[in-house]
MARLUM-374077 format. One line per field, with one value per residue (C-alpha): x, y, z. Coordinates in steps of 0.02 Angstrom, whole numbers, always signed. Example, Ala and Ser with C-alpha at 12.3 -4.5 7.8 and 13.67 -1.06 7.14 Angstrom:
2
px: c(+615 | +684)
py: c(-225 | -53)
pz: c(+390 | +357)
***
This chain:
652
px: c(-3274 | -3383 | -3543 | -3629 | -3809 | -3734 | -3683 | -3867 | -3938 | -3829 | -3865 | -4063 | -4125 | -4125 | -4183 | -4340 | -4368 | -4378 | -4504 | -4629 | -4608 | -4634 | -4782 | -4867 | -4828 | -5014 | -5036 | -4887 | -4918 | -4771 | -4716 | -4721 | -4609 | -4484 | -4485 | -4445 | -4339 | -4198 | -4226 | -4167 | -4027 | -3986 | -3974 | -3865 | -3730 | -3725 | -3694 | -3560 | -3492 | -3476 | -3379 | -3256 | -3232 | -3217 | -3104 | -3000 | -2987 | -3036 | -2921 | -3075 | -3028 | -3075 | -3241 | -3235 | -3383 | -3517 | -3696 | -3807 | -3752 | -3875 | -3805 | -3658 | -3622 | -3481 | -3387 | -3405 | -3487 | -3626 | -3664 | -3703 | -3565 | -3479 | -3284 | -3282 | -3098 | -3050 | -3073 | -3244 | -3272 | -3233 | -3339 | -3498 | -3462 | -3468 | -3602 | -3711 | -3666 | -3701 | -3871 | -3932 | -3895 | -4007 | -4146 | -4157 | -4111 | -4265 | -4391 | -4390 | -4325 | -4467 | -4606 | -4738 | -4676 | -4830 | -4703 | -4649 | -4659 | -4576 | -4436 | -4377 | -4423 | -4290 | -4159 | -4151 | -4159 | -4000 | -3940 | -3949 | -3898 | -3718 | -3692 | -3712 | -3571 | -3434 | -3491 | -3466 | -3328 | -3338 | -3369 | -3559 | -3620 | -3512 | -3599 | -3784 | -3742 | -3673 | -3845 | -3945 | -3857 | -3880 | -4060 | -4112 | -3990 | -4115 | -4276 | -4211 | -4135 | -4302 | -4405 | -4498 | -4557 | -4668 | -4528 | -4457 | -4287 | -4267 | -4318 | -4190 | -4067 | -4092 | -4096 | -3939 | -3866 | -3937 | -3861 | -3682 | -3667 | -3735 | -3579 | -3437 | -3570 | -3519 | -3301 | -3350 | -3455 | -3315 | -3179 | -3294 | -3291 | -3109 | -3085 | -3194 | -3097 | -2941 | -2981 | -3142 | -3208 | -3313 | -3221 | -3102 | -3003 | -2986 | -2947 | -2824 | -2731 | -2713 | -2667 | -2502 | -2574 | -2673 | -2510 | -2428 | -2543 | -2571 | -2738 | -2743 | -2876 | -2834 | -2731 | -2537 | -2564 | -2522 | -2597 | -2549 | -2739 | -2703 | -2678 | -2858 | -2927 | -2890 | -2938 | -3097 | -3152 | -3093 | -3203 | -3344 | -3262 | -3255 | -3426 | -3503 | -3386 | -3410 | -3231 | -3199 | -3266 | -3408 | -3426 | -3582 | -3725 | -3680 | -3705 | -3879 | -3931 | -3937 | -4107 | -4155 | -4189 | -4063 | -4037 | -3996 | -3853 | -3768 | -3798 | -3780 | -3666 | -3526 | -3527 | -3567 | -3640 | -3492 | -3363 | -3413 | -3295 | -3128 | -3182 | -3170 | -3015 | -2961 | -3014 | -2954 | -2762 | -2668 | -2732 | -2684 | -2516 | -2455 | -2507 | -2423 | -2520 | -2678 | -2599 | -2569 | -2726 | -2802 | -2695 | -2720 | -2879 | -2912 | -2785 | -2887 | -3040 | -2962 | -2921 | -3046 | -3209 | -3167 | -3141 | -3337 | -3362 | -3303 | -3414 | -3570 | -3701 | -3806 | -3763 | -3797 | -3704 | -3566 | -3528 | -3584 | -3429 | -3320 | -3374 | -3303 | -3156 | -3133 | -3147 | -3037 | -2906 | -2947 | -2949 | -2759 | -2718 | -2763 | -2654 | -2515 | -2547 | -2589 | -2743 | -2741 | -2740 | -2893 | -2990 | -2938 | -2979 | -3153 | -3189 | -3165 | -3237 | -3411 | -3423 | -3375 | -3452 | -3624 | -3608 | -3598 | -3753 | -3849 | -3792 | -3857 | -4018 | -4040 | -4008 | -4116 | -4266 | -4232 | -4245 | -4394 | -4330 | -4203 | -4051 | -3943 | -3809 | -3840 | -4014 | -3934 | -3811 | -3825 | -3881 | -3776 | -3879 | -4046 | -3976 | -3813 | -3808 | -3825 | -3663 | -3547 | -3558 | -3573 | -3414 | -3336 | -3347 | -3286 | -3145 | -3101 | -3138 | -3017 | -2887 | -2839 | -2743 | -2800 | -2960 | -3016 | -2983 | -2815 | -2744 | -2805 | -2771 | -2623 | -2572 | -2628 | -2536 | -2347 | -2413 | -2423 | -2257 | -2156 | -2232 | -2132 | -2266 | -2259 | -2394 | -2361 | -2270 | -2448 | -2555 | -2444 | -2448 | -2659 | -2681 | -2555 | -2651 | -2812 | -2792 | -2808 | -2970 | -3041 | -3012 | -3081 | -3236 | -3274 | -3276 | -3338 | -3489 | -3489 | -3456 | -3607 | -3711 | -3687 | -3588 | -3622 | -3777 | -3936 | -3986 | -4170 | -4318 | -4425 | -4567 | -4587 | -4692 | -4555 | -4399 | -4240 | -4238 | -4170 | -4194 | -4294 | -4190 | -4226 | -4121 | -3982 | -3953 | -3885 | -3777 | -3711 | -3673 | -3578 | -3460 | -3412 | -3294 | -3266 | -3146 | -3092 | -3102 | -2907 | -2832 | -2880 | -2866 | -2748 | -2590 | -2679 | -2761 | -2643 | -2459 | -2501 | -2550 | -2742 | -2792 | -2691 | -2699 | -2855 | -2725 | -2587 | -2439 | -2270 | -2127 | -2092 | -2259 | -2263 | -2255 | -2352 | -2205 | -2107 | -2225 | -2226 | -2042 | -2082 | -2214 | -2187 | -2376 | -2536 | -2458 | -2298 | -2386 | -2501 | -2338 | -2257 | -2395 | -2345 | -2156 | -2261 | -2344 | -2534 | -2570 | -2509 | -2634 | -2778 | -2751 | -2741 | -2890 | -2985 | -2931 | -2962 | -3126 | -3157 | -3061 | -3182 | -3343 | -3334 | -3222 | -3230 | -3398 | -3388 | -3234 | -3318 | -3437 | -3299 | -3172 | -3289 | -3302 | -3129 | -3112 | -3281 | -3208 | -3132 | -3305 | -3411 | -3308 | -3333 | -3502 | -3546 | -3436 | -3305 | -3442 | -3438 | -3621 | -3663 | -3545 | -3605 | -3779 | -3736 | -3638 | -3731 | -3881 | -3922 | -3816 | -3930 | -4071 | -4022 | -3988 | -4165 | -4232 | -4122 | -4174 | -4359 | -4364 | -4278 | -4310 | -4473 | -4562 | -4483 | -4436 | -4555 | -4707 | -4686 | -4604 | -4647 | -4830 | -4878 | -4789 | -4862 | -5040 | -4998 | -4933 | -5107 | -5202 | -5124 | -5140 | -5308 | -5353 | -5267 | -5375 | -5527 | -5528 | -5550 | -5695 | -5817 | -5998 | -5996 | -6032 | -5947 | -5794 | -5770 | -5809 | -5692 | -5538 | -5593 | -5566 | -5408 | -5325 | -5382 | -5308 | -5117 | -5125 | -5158 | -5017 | -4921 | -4963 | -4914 | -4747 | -4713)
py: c(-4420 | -4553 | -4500 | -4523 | -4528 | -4657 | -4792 | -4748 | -4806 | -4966 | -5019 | -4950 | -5020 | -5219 | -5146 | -5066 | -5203 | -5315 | -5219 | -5213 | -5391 | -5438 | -5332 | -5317 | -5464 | -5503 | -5327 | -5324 | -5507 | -5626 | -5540 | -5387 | -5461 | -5528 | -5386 | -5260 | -5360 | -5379 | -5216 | -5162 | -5278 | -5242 | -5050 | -5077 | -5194 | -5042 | -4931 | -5038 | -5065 | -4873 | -4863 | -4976 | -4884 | -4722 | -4794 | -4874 | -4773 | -4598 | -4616 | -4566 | -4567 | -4713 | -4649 | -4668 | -4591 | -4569 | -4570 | -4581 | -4569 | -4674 | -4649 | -4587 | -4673 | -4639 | -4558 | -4723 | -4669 | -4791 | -4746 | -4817 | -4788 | -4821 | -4890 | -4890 | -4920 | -5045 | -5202 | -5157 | -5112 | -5294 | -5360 | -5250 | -5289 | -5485 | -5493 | -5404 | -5498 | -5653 | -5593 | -5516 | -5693 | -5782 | -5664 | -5705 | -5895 | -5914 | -5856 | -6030 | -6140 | -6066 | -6044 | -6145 | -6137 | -6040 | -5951 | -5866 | -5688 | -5737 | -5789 | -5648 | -5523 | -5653 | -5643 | -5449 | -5429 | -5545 | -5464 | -5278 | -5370 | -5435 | -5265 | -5167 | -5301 | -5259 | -5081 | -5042 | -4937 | -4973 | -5127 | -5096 | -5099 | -5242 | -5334 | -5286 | -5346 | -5498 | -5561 | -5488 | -5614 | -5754 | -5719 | -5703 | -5857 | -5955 | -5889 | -5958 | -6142 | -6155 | -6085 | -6250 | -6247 | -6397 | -6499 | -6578 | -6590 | -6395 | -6358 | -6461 | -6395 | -6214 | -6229 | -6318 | -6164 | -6046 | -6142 | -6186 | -5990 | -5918 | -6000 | -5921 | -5767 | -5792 | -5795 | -5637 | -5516 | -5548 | -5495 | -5309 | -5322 | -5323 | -5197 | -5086 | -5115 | -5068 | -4931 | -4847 | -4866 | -4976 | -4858 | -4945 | -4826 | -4784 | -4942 | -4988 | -4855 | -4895 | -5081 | -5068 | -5023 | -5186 | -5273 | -5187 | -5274 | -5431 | -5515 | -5681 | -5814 | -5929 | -5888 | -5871 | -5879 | -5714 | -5696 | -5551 | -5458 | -5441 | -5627 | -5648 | -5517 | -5609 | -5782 | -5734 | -5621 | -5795 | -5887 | -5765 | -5822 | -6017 | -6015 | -5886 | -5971 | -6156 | -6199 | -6353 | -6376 | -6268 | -6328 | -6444 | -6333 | -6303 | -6487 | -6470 | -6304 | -6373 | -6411 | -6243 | -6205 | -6211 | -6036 | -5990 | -6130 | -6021 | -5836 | -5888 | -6041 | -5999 | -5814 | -5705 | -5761 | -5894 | -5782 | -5638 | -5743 | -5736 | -5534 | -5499 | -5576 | -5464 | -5320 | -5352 | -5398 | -5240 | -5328 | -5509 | -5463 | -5431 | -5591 | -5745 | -5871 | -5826 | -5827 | -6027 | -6042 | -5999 | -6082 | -6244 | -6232 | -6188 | -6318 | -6473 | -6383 | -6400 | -6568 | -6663 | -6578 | -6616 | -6799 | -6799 | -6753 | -6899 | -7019 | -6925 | -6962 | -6792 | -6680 | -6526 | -6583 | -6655 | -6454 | -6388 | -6505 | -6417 | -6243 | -6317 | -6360 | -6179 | -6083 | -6183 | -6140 | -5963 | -5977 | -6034 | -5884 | -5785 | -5859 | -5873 | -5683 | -5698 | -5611 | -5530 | -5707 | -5762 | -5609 | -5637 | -5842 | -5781 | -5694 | -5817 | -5946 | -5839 | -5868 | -6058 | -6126 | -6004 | -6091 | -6258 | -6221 | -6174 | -6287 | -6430 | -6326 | -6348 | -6540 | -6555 | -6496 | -6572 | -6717 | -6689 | -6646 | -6799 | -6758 | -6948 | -6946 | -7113 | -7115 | -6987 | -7013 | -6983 | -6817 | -6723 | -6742 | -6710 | -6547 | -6478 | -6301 | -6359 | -6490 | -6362 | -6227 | -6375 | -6417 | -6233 | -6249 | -6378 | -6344 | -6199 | -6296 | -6408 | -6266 | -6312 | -6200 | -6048 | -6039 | -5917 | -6061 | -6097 | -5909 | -5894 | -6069 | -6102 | -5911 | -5967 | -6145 | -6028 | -5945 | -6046 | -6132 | -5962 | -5946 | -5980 | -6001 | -6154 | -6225 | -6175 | -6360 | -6448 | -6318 | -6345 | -6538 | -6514 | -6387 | -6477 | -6658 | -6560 | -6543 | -6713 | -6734 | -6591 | -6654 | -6839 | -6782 | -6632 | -6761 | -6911 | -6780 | -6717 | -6909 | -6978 | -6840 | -6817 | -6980 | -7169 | -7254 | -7199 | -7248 | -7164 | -7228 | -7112 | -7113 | -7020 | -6863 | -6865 | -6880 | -6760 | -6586 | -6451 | -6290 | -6133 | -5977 | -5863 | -6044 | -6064 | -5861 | -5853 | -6015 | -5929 | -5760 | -5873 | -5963 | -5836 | -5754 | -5902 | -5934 | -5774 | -5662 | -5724 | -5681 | -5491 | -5462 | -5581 | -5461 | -5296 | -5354 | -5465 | -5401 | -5213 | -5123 | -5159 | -5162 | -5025 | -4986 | -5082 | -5242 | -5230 | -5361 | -5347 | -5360 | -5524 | -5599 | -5534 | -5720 | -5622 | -5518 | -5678 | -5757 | -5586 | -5610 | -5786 | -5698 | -5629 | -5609 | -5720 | -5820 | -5874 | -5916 | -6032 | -6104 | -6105 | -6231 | -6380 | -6364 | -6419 | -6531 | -6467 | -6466 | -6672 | -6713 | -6629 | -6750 | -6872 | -6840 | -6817 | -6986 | -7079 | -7031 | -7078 | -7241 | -7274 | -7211 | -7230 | -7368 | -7467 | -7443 | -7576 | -7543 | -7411 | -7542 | -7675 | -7533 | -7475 | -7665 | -7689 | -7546 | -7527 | -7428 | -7302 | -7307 | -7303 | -7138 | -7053 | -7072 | -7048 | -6860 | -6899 | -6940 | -6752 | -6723 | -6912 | -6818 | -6641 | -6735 | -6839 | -6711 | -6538 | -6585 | -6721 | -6648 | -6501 | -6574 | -6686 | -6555 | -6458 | -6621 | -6619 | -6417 | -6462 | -6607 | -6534 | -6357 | -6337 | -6522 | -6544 | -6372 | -6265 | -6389 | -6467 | -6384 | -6215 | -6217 | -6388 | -6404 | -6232 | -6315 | -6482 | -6388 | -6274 | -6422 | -6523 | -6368 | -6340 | -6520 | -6510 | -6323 | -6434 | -6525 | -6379 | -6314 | -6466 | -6358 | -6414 | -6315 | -6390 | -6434 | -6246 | -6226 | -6351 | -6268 | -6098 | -6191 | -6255 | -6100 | -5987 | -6126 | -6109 | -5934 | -5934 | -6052 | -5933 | -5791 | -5884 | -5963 | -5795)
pz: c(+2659 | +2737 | +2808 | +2973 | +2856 | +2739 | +2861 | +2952 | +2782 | +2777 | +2962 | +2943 | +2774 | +2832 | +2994 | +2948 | +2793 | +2922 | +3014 | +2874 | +2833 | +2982 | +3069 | +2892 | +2790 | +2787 | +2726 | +2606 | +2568 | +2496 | +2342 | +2470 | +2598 | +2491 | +2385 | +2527 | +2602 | +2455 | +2400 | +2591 | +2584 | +2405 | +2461 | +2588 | +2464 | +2348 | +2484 | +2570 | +2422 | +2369 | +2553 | +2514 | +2353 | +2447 | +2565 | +2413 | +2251 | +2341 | +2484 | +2602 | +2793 | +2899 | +3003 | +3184 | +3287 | +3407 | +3317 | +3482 | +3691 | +3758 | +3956 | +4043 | +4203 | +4306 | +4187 | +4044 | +3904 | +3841 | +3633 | +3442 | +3349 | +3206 | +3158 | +2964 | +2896 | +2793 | +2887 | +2911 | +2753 | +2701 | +2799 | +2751 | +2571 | +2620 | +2733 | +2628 | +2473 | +2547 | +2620 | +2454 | +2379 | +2530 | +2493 | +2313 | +2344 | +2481 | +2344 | +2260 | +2406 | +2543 | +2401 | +2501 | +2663 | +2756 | +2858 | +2714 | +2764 | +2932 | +2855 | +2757 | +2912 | +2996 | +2871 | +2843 | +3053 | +3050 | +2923 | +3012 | +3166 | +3077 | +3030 | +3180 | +3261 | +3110 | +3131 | +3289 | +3391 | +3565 | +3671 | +3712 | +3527 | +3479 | +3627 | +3571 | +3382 | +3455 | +3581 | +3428 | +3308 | +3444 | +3457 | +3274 | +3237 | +3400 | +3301 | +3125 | +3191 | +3272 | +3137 | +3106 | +3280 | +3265 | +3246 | +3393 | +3316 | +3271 | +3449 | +3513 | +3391 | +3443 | +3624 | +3627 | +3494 | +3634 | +3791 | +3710 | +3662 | +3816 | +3912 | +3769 | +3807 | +3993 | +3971 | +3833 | +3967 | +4094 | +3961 | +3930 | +4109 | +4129 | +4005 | +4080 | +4240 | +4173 | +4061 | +4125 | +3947 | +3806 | +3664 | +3558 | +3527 | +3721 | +3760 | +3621 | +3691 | +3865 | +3817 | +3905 | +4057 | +4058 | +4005 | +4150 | +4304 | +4355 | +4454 | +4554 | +4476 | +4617 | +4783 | +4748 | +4557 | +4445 | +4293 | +4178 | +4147 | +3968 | +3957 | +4053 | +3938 | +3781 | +3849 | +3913 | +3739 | +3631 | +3749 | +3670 | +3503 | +3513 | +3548 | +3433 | +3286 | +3357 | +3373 | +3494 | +3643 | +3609 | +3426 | +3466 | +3401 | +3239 | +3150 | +3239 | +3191 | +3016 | +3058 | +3005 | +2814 | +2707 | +2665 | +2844 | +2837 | +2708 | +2793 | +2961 | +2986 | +2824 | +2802 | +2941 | +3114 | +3136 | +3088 | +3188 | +3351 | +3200 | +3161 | +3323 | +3379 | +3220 | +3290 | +3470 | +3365 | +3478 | +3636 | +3583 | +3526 | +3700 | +3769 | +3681 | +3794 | +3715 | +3571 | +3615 | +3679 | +3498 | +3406 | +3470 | +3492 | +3326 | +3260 | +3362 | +3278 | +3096 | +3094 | +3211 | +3162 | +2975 | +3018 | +3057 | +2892 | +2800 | +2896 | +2887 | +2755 | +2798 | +2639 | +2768 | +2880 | +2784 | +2758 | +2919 | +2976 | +2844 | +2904 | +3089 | +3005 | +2899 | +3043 | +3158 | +2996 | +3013 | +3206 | +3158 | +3070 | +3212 | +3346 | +3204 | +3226 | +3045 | +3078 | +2887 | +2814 | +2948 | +2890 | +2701 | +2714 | +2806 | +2638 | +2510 | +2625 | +2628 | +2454 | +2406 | +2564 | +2540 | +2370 | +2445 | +2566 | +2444 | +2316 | +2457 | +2460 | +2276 | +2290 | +2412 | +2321 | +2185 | +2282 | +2344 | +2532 | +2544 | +2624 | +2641 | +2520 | +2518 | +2415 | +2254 | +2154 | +1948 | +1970 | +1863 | +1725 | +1822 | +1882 | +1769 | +1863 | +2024 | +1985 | +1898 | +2045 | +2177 | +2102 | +2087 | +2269 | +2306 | +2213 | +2305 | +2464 | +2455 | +2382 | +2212 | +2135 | +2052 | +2171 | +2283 | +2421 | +2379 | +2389 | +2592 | +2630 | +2573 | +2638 | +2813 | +2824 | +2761 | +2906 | +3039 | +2975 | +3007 | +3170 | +3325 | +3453 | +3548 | +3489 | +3304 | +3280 | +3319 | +3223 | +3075 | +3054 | +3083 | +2935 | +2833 | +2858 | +2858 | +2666 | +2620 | +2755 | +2672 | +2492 | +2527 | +2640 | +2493 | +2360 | +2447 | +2436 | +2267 | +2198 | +2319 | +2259 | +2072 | +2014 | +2005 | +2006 | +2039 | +2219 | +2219 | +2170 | +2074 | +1955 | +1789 | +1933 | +2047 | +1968 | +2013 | +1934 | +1914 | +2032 | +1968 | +1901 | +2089 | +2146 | +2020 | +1984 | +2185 | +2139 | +1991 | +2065 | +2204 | +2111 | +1999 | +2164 | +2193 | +2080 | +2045 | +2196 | +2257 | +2098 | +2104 | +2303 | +2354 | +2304 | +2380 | +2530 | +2614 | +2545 | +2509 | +2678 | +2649 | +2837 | +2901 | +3047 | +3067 | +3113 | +3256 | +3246 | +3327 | +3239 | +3311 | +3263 | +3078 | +3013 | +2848 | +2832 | +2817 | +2655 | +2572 | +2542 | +2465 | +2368 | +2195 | +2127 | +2096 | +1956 | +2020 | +2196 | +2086 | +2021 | +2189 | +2248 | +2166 | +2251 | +2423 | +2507 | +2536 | +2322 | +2326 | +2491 | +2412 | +2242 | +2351 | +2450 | +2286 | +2232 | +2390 | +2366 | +2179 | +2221 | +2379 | +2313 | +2109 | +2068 | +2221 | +2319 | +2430 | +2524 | +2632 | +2714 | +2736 | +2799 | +2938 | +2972 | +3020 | +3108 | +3195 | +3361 | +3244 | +3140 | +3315 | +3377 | +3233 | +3188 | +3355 | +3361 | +3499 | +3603 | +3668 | +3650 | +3756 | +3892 | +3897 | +3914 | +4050 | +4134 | +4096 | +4034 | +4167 | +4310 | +4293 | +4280 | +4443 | +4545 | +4491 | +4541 | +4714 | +4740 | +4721 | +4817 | +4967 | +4933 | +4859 | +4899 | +5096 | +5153 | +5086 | +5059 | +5187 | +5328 | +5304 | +5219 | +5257 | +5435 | +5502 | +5433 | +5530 | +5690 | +5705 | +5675 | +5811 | +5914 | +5879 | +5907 | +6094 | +6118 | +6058 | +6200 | +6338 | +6240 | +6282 | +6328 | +6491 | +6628 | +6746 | +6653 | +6653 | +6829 | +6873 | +6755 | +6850 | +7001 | +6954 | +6869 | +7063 | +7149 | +7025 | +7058 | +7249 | +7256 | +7159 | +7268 | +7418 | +7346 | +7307)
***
């Protein structure tokens, strides 16, 4: 049996490590702070992992309760509390993985940052922060885990504060999620209105009576609620996991240290939009338009964002442009009402592209803080580690057989093609031609990075070399799942009841149920691949690149030469950003401007402060006058005002 004291120690360890680094790093000092802080994270993996082995090989009971009822208000119950079953338990086990390999990974790449003890009281509040959104069971919880991620994520894109870029970069992460924040609290709303509860389980229940009304967005228009439920929670989604057209801050939060590119943006804030679309899977099966909604938007995510990739020459954000792409494939899954193969693609993809991040990381210092692809290459013999697990991961990137990639990608692309959504035709063709972008931006990388000639210039003090042991040991412990991890879940997780009753699909919608007849075990899936297409793009991809970038190295220039608009486009991102800062950013800002001047400057200023000034001063000038110091002047206006009021008197 699960219990309530040992998910308290999961959710509290990070918590309080991150207290004590934070309030008394100067006491603790660095060894201190990074010392408390992995040993808090590295409790809380052993723990999570002992749950999923409880909920596994013991058979233990999925744990769904109340720790703490903060307020009761009108009969909804505000509490902490905890949903453990076995999608959950997943997720704690990756999250916390990933974390415990950041921890150890930003001993050698912060070393002499002064911020040092900052940064780890960062990373383990993030870390408690991603687990008290997985963990939750009701609506309010899920809602504080999700601003709490948001806000750490804000403090750790910025964390170089002097730097005009970071600031940029995480004010523009803040503003782009506070409006998917926006669509999310009006989802909780609706639920709430519906159901008179946050609690899942309440709420899950009651779904048909939420599929039952309808509510008018505009006058004469019916909208089933359910479908406006499930739109406005994926809103929340696109832009916690970046997915097009709130997909802008993510390339720019890479601006941030390394290590927070691999916890945050490829294994656990990002995916916490796909989890929870997961978790919501009884109230998206009952509306197929959101259903649409998410699959093309996750489709248009897949292909376009990984375009970006093969024309940028950032080797961060070369793979923050993957992780766009990943997630708009496991955004896929979900509308394919796959959302098994989304959850199962979200693991393996926390590994390899962690790897990748912090594979980048260890290139970078190597290269002494360089990070244009176009000033390496020839470093595979400067750094031999760093290649070989750079290369694991990309391997299982771009899904070649036998990886951890290719088990959930390939999965998710059968997927789709079963589905009979409308927009399952559009989704397909993007995943399928995805594959061969993915292959040629993922090598284009490792052959500009490792291979060919040497485009630095170094002397014998500041050549390339390879990363310390606290840098490599995370790489290591990274690729080794890797390439393994789909081999020994693949079979049990996706095809064996894993999830339960953790995952709701109609009958209709079981496009899983439809690959687990084509699927006869690990091996023979391995086999399967080279009977379809998505194995032949990949090899293609791969050699594109060598072709381009190895045997051929001037084609790239003259290519982007004769097709310049194409070349223009890309590198300048669809232009999106140049909009959203002449419409939003400007607009904004003009109508400020607008409200002040007319507002503040001529309606306040001057009308009501200034203008009651200038009226009292004319008035007082005109009152001026009749006070002169004569006397007769004042006998004459006593004159005057006896004569008015004898007249009066009269008159009257």
């Amino acid at each position: 049996m699960i219990s309530e004291t040992l998910l308290l120690t999961i959710v509290l360890a990070p918590l309080f490590a991150a207290i004590l680094a934070g309030l008394g790093g100067r006491v603790i000092g660095r060894v201190g702070s990074h010392s408390v802080t992995i040993a808090g994270v590295a409790l809380s993996f052993a723990l999570s992992a002992y749950v999923l082995k409880q909920l596994l090989v013991d058979g233990a009971a999925a744990y769904d309760g109340s720790v703490y009822t903060w307020l009761v208000s009108d009969g909804i119950r505000m509490e902490v509390g905890f949903l453990v079953d076995h999608l959950t338990a997943l997720m704690m086990v990756v999250v916390t993985f990933v974390s415990l390999c950041v921890h150890v990974y930003t001993i050698g790449y912060m070393h002499d940052d002064p911020g040092y003890q900052r940064f780890f009281s960062y990373i383990s509040l993030f870390t408690f922060s991603m687990l008290m959104l997985v963990m939750s069971n009701n609506f309010l919880q899920l809602f504080f885990g999700w601003e709490a991620v948001g806000v750490v994520s804000y403090l750790l894109i910025g964390f170089w504060y002097t730097r005009p870029t970071a600031i940029f970069a995480n004010l523009k992460a803040f503003l782009v999620n506070r409006v998917g924040d926006f669509g999310f609290v009006l989802g909780i709303a609706a639920i709430v209105y519906y159901t008179n509860s946050l609690d899942y389980s309440t709420v899950f229940g009651a779904r048909d009576l939420i599929a039952a009304d309808t509510m008018q967005l505009f006058p004469g228009v019916e909208w089933q609620a359910i479908t406006v439920v499930c739109i406005c929670l994926f809103i929340g989604a696109m832009g916690k996991s970046a997915q097009v057209p709130l997909h802008v801050w993510l390339p720019d939060s890479m601006e941030g240290p390394t290590p927070i590119s691999a916890l945050i943006h490829a294994a656990t804030m990002v995916t916490a939009g796909i989890f929870m679309v997961a978790r919501m899977s009884p109230l998206f099966e009952l509306s197929e338009t959101a259903l649409n909604m998410v699959l093309f938007i996750g489709a248009t995510t897949a292909f376009f964002m990984g375009l970006l990739g093969i024309v940028n020459n950032d080797i961060k954000r070369v793979i923050a442009y993957s992780t766009l792409s990943q997630l708009g494939y496991m955004t896929v899954g979900l509308g394919a009402s796959a959302y098994g193969g989304a959850i199962f693609h979200l693991m393996t993809h926390a590994f390899f592209k962690a790897l990748l991040f912090l594979a980048a990381g260890s290139v970078i210092i190597g290269m002494h803080h360089e990070q244009d692809m176009r000033k390496m290459g020839g470093l595979k013999k400067y750094m031999p580690i760093t290649y070989w697990t750079a290369l694991i991961g990309s391997v299982a990137l771009i899904a070649v057989p036998g990886t951890s990639g290719f088990f959930s990608k390939d999965i998710l692309i059968e997927a789709v093609h079963e589905s009979h959504l409308l927009m399952a035709p559009y989704a397909y063709w993007s995943v399928l031609l995805g594959v061969f972008v993915t292959a040629f931006y993922s090598f284009r990388l490792v052959f500009m990075t490792f291979h060919g000639e040497e485009r630095f210039h170094a002397d014998e003090h500041h050549k390339p070399h390879e990363s310390p042991w606290v840098v490599t040991l995370p790489l290591i412990l990274l690729a080794i799942p890797s390439l393994v991890i789909g081999w020994i879940t693949v079979e049990h997780v996706l095809f064996g009841g894993y999830f339960g009753n953790a995952i709701y699909v109609l009958p209709a919608h079981d496009v899983l149920g439809h690959v687990k007849e084509e699927f006869h075990g690990p091996a023979r899936f391995v086999l399967h691949a080279f009977t379809g297409a998505p194995v032949y793009l990949a090899a293609a991809g791969v050699l594109g690149a060598w072709y381009l970038y190895l045997k051929r190295p001037e084609l790239p220039a003259q290519i982007a030469a004769r097709v310049s608009w194409l070349y223009k486009v890309l590198s300048n991102k669809f232009y999106v950003d140049e909009a959203y800062q002449a419409v939003f950013a400007r607009g904004s800002r003009g109508i400020g401007t607008a409200l002040w001047r007319v507002g503040d400057v001529a309606l306040i200023d001057g009308g009501m402060v200034n203008g009651s000034a200038r009226v009292v001063g004319w008035l007082s000038g005109l009152l001026r006058h009749m006070q002169s110091g004569y006397l007769y002047h004042y006998a004459f206006a006593m004159i005057i005002g006896l004569s008015a009021l004898l007249a009066w008197y009269v008159l009257r």
